[in-house]
N, C-alpha and C positions, 0 to 999 in steps of 0.2 A: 408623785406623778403616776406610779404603777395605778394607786388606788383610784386616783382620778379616772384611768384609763380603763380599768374594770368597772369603772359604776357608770362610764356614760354610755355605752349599749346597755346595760340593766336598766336603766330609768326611762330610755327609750322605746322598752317594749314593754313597761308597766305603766300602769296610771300615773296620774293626768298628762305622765306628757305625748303617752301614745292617742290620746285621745286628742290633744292639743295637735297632733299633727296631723289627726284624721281630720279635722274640721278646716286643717290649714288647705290638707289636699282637697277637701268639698269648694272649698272657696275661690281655687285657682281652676276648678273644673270647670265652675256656676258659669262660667262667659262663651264657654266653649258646647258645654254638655248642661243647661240649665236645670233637667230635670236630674240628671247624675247626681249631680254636684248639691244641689239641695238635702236629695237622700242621704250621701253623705256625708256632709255637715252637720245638717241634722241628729243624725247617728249619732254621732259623734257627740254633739252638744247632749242631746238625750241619757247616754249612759255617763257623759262623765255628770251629770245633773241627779241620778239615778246614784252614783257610786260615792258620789260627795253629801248624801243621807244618810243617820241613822240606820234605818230601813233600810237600805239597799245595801252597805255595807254587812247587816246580820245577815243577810242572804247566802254572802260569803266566810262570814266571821261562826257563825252557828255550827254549819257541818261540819267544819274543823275541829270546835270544839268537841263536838261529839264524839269523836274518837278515841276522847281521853276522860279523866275524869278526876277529881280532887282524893288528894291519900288522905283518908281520915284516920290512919291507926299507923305513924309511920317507926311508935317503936315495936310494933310486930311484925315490920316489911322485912326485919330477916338480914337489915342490909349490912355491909361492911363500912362504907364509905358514902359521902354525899358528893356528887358534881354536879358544880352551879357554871353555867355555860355562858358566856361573853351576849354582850348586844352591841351596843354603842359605845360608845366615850365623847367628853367633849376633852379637848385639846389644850392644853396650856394654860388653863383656868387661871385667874392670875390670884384670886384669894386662895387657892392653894400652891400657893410659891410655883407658879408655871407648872404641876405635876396635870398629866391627865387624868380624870375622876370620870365614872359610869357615868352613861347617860340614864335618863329616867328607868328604861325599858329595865337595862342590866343592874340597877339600882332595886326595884322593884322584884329578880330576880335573886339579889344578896338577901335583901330582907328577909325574904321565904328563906334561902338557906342557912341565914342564922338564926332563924325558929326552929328549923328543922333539928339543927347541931346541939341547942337548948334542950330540947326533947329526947332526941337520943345518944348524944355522946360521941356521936361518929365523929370521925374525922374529913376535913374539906378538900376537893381538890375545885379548883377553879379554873380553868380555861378559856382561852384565846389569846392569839395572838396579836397580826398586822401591824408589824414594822416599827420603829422609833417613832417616839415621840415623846415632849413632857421632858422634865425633869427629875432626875429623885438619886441623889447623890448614892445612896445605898444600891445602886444597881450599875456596877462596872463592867461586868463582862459580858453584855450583851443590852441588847435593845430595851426602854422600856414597855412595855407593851399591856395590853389591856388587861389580859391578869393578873399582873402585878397594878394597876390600878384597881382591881378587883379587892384583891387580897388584900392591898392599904385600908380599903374600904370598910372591909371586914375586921379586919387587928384595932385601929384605929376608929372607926365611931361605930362599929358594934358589938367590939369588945371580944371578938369568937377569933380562936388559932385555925391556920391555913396549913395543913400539912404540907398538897402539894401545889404547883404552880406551876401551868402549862401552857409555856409563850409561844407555840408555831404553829399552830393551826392557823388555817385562813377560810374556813369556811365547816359547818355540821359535822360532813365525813371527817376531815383532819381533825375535829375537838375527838372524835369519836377513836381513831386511829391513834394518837398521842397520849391523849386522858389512858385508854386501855395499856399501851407501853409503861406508862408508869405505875399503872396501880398494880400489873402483873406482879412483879419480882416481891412485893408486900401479900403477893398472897388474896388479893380484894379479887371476887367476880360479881357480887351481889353491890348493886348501889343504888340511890336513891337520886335519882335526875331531877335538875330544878331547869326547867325553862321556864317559858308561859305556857300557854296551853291551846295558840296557833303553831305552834313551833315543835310541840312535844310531837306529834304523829313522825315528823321526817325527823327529829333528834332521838326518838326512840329506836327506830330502824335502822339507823348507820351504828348506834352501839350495840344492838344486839348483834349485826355483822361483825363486828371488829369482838366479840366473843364476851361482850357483860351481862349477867343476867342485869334487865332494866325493872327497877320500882319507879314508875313514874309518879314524880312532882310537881304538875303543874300551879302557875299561879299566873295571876290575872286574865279573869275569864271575862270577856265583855258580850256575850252571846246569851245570856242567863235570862234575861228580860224578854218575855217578846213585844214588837215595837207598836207603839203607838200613831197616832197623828201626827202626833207635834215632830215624830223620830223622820219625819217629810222635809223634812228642812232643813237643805244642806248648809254641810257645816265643815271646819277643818279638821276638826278629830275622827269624824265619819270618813273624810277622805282617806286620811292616814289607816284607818283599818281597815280599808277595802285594797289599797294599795298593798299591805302588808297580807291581808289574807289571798290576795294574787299571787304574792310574791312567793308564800308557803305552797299554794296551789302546785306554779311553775316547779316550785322546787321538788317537790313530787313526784309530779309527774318525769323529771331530769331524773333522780336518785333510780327510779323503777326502769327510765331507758337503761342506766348505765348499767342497773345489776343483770338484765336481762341480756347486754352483751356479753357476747361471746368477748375469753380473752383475751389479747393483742399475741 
């Protein structure tokens, strides 16, 4: 219920549904205010038309990328430690005995770091949290949680050992603040960050506050191509990276409020 209760203002002020509810308000205007009410509806219909392209998503997907950049030499990064950072999960999957497993995004982010582990020998730590879920008898004294779905991930279909495993964060800052608690007392400041690489600019920022030197690991870069004709043609994948490159945006721009306040 908590999560439910966090995610339905987030989705309310991101794509499609802020935009579904712009058109709702053009539509109840249209009777009253005709020419209002058209503008925005219109509006409305227009960018979510514009955000559900190819095209219109690199708008937003592109400059984010640029920020960062792929590690081509990661056993000269120096590093001590690799941290591969939480995304999804699905829930209860039932072909793995009810446990929860990554979703795509965070699946796509183990892979990179057990290439990365391949290569230079580091050791893994894996983070996030978000409450119970799933099954997996091997875990009694506390919640299972997406790390440890992580970390099964990782031991079990790709074969790479998980040093640590960091179940309470709930969002960049707390992976950033936790992850650092643990690697301190082992002596790790240098590490090598695995997100993607709309996500790496605000996950690199909250670790370097919380005091890690950051080697950034990006992976999955969908900004690489510039678009075509046909990238005109909305689509549901085009949605999903526009909504997600808002959502990185917002979070930005939230992370540089917060550091620039003054402290309580």
């Amino acid at each position: 219920m908590l999560d439910l209760l966090n995610t339905i203002p987030r989705d309310l002020i991101l794509p499609p549904a802020s935009l579904f509810l712009m058109i709702a308000a053009g539509l109840l205007m249209w009777r009253r205010w005709p020419r209002a009410g058209r503008i925005v509806a219109g509006t409305g219909l227009a960018v979510l038309a514009f955000l559900s392209s190819t095209a219109g998503a690199w708008c937003f997907v592109r400059p984010l990328e640029k920020m960062t950049a792929p590690l081509y030499a990661p056993e000269r990064a120096g590093a001590q430690a690799i941290v591969v950072l939480a995304a999804g999960r699905l829930r209860f999957a039932p072909e793995y005995g009810g446990r929860d497993i990554p979703d795509y995004i965070a699946l796509a982010r183990l892979r990179y770091g057990a290439h990365l582990q391949r290569r230079t020998g580091l050791p893994i730590l894996v983070s996030g949290g978000n409450g119970a879920s799933g099954i997996d008898p091997g875990i009694r004294d506390r919640a299972y949680t997406k790390a440890d779905a992580m970390a099964a991930a990782l031991r079990e279909d790709f074969g790479v050992p998980v040093k640590w495993i960091e179940p309470l964060s709930r969002d960049t800052a707390e992976n950033a603040s936790y992850s650092a608690a643990l690697l301190r007392p082992a002596g790790v400041k240098r590490i090598l960050l695995v997100t993607d690489a709309m996500h790496m600019p605000r996950a690199r920022t909250v670790f370097e506050r919380a005091g890690l030197e950051v080697v950034s690991a990006p992976t999955m870069f969908f900004g690489n191509r510039p678009p075509g004709w046909s990238d005109w043609v909305p689509n549901a994948e085009a949605l999903r990276r526009s909504w997600y490159a808002v959502y990185e945006w917002l979070g930005i721009g939230w992370y540089r409020v917060r550091a620039a306040a003054p402290p309580a």
